[in-house]
C-alpha positions in Angstrom: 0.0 0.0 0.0 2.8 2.4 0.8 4.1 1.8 -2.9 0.8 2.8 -4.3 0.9 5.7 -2.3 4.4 6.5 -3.8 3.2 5.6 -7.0 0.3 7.9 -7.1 2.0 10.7 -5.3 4.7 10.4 -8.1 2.2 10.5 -11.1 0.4 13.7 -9.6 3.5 15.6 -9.0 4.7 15.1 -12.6 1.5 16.3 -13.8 0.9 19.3 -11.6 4.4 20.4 -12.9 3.0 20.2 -16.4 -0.1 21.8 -15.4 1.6 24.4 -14.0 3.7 25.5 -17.5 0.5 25.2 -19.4 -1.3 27.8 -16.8 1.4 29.8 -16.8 2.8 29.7 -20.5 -0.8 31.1 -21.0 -1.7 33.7 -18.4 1.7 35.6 -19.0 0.8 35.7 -23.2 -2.6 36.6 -22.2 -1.3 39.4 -19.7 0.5 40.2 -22.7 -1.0 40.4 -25.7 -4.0 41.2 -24.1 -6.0 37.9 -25.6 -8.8 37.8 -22.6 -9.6 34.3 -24.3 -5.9 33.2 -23.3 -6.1 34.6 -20.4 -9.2 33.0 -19.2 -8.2 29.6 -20.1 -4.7 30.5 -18.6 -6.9 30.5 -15.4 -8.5 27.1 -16.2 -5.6 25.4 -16.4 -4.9 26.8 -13.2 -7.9 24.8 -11.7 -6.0 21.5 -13.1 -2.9 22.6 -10.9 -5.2 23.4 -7.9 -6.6 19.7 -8.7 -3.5 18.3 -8.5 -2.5 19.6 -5.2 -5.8 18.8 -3.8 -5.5 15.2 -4.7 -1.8 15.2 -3.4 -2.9 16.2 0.3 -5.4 13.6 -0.3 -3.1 11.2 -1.2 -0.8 12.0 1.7 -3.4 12.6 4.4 -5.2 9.0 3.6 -2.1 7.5 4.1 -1.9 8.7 7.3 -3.7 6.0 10.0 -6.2 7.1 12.2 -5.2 8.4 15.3 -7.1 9.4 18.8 -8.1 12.7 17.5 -8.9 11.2 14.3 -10.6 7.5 15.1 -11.9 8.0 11.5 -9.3 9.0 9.7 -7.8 12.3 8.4 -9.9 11.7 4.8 -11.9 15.1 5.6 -9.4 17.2 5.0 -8.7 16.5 1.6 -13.4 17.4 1.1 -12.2 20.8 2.9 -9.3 21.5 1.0 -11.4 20.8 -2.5 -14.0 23.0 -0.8 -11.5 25.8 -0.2 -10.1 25.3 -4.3 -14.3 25.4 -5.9 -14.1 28.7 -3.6 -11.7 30.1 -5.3 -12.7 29.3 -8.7 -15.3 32.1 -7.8 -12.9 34.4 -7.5 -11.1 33.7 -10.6 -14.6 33.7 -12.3 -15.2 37.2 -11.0 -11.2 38.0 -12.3 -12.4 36.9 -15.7 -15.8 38.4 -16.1 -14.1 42.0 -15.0 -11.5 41.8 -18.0 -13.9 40.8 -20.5 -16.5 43.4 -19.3 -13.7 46.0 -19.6 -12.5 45.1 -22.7 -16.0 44.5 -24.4 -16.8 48.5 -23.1 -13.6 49.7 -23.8 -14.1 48.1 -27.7 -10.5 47.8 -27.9 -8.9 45.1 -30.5 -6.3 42.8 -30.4 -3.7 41.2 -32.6 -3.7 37.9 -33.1 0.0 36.6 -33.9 1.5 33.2 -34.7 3.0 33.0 -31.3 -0.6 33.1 -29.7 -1.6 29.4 -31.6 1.7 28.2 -31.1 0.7 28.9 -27.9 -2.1 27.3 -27.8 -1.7 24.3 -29.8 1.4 23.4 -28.0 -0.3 23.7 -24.5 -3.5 21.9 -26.0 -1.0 18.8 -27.0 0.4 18.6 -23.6 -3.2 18.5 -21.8 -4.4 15.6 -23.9 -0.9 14.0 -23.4 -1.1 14.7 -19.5 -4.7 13.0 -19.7 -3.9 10.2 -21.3 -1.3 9.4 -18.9 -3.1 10.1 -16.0 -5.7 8.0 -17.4 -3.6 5.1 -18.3 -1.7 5.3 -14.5 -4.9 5.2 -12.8 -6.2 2.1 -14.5 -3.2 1.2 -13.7 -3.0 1.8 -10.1 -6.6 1.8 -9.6 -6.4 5.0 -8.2 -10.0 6.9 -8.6 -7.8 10.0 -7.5 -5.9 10.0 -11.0 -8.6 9.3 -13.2 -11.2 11.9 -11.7 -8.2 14.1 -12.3 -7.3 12.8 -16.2 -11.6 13.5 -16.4 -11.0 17.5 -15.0 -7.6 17.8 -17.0 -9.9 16.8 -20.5 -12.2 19.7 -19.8 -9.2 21.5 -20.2 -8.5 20.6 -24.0 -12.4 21.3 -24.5 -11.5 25.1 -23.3 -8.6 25.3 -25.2 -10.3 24.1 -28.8 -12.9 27.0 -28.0 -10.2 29.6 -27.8 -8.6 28.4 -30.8 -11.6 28.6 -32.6 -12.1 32.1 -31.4 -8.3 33.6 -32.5 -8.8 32.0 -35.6 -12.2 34.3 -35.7 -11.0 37.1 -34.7 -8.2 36.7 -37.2 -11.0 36.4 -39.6 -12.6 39.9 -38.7 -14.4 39.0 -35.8 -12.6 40.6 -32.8 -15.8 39.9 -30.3 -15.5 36.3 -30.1 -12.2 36.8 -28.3 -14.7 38.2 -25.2 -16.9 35.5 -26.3 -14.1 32.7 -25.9 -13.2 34.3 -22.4 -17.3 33.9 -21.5 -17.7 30.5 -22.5 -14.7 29.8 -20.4 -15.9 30.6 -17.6 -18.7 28.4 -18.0 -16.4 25.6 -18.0 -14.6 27.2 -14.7 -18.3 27.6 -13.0 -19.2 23.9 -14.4 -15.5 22.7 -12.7 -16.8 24.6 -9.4 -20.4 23.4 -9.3 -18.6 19.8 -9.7 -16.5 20.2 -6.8 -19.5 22.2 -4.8 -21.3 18.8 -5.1 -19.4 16.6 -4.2 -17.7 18.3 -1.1 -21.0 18.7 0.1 -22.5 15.1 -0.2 -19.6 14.0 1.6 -19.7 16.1 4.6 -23.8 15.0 4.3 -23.3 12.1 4.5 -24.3 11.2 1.5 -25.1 7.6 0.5 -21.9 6.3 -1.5 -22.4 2.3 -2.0 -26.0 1.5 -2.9 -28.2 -0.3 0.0 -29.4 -3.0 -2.7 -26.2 -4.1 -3.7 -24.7 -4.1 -0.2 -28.0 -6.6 0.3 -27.0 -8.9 -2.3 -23.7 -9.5 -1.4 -24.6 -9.7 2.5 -27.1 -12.7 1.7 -24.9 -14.5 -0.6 -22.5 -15.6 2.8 -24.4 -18.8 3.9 -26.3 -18.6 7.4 -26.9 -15.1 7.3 -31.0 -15.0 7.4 -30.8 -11.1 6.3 -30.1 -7.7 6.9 -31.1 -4.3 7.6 -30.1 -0.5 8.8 -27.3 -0.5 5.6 -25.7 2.9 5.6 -22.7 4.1 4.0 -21.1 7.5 3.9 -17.1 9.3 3.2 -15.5 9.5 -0.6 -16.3 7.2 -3.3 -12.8 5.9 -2.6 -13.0 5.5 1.3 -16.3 4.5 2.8 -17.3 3.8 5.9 -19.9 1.2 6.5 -22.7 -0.5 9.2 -25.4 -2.5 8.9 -27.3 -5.5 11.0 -27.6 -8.6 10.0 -30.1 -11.6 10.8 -28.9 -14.7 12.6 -30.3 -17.7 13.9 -30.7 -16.9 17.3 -29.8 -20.5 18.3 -26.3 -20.2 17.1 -23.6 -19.4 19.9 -22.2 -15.7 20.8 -18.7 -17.1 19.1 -20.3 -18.7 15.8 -22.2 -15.6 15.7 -19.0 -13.1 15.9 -16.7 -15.3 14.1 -20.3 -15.3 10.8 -19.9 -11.0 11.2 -16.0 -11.4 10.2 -17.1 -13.3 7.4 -19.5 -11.3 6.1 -17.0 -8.0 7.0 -14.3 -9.8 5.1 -16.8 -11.1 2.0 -18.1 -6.9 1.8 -14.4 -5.8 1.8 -13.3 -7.7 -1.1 -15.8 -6.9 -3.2 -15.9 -3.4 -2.3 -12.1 -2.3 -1.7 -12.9 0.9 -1.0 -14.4 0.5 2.1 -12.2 1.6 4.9 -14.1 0.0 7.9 -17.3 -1.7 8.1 -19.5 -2.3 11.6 -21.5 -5.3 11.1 -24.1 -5.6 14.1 -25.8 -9.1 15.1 -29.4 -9.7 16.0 -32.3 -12.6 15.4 -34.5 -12.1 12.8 -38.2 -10.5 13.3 -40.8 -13.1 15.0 -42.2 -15.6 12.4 -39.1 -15.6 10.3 -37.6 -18.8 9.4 -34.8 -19.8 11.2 -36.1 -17.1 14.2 
């Protein structure tokens, strides 16, 4: 497990360093030149960066055991710290939104040179690179830290296709799809945001993460148990916490019945790897039931 750690930790540092030449090959040209589409998606890139670093204080804080501040784990801090990033994507929002407004009343044009698609096409080449990789590692490593991150760092090339497609407008005559670029951008940022916004919040709720049914299935497939009840599951889709009650004959000794929970703690945890702990309570089945 410690080599998976090292593993993953290594694959996210490579690509935030990547990450962070794209973002900042393109905010300086967009400081520049004064190409608010460029600019804009200079700041998206940035979110990949910020996605990278989130998932690396994931990576190191779940490797961390639980302590006796912490009986749960240190997992939460990596939701807060992806709370704190979708929080600042507002601000880089508002950033955006107040260069294209003052560029859109100022009318003021750009120039459009070579450098700005070289640019572009170069960065857009290393994003779909960076993606596949991370994409390719996280099979890999089954890491469901890398491959949510390949799926944000792909939004990344969408951005960047728009842009080109707006400097190649504006080189046509069109100088207003550069603001238009910079908007549409920002829809991407705001869609980035909402994603994280979601999914910090359902798991500080307490959301379900593993559904009920198929926790039920698998339960009832380890022979003697009579059934089960009270399933509930919460944490990250890649570190779940879990209790439920199961049904067993009420004839069968205290030890049988502890030593049947392991099984069926042991039989949940290899199917679903994810789960970091599970609490399995024991109790007869309702009056009239067979085997009650």
């Amino acid at each position: 497990m410690a080599d998976r750690y090292r593993a993953v930790s290594g694959v996210l540092v490579r690509v935030l360093v990547l990450n962070l030449a794209v973002a900042v090959a393109k905010v300086a040209y967009g400081y520049v030149s004064g190409v608010v589409s460029i600019l804009s998606d200079g700041f998206h890139s940035m979110t990949d960066s910020f996605s990278n670093v989130t998932a690396l204080i994931g990576v190191r804080i779940s490797s961390k055991p639980p302590d006796l501040d912490h009986p749960y784990g240190h997992r939460k801090f990596e939701t807060l710290a992806a709370g704190a990033i979708g929080a600042g994507l507002l601000l880089v929002i508002v950033e955006i939104g107040r260069t294209a407004l003052e560029r859109f009343r100022s009318g003021a044009t750009v120039e459009v040179t070579p450098v700005a698609f070289v640019v572009m096409v170069s960065t857009l080449v290393v994003n779909v690179l960076v993606a596949r990789y991370e994409r390719r590692r996280g099979e890999t490593l089954g890491s469901e830290v890398l491959l949510a991150d390949a799926t944000h760092t792909r939004s990344d090339v969408l951005a960047s296709v728009t842009v080109i497609v707006a400097l190649l407008g504006v080189v046509g005559g069109y100088p207003i799809l550069d603001i238009l670029a910079a908007v549409i951008v920002m829809g991407f940022i705001a869609r980035a945001g909402w994603a994280i916004a979601m999914s910090t919040s359902n798991i500080l709720a307490d959301r379900v993460v593993i559904e009920a049914g198929d926790l039920h299935r698998v339960v009832l497939s380890v022979p003697g148990v009579l059934g089960c009840h009270h399933i509930r599951t919460r944490g990250s889709a890649d570190h779940v916490f879990l209790d439920l009650h199961i049904w067993l004959n009420p004839e069968m000794r205290l030890d049988e019945a502890h030593e049947k929970s392991h099984v069926v703690k042991d039989v949940l945890m290899r199917r679903y790897p994810q789960i970091a702990d599970a609490i399995i309570h024991i109790e007869p089945p309702p009056r009239g039931m067979a085997g009650a």
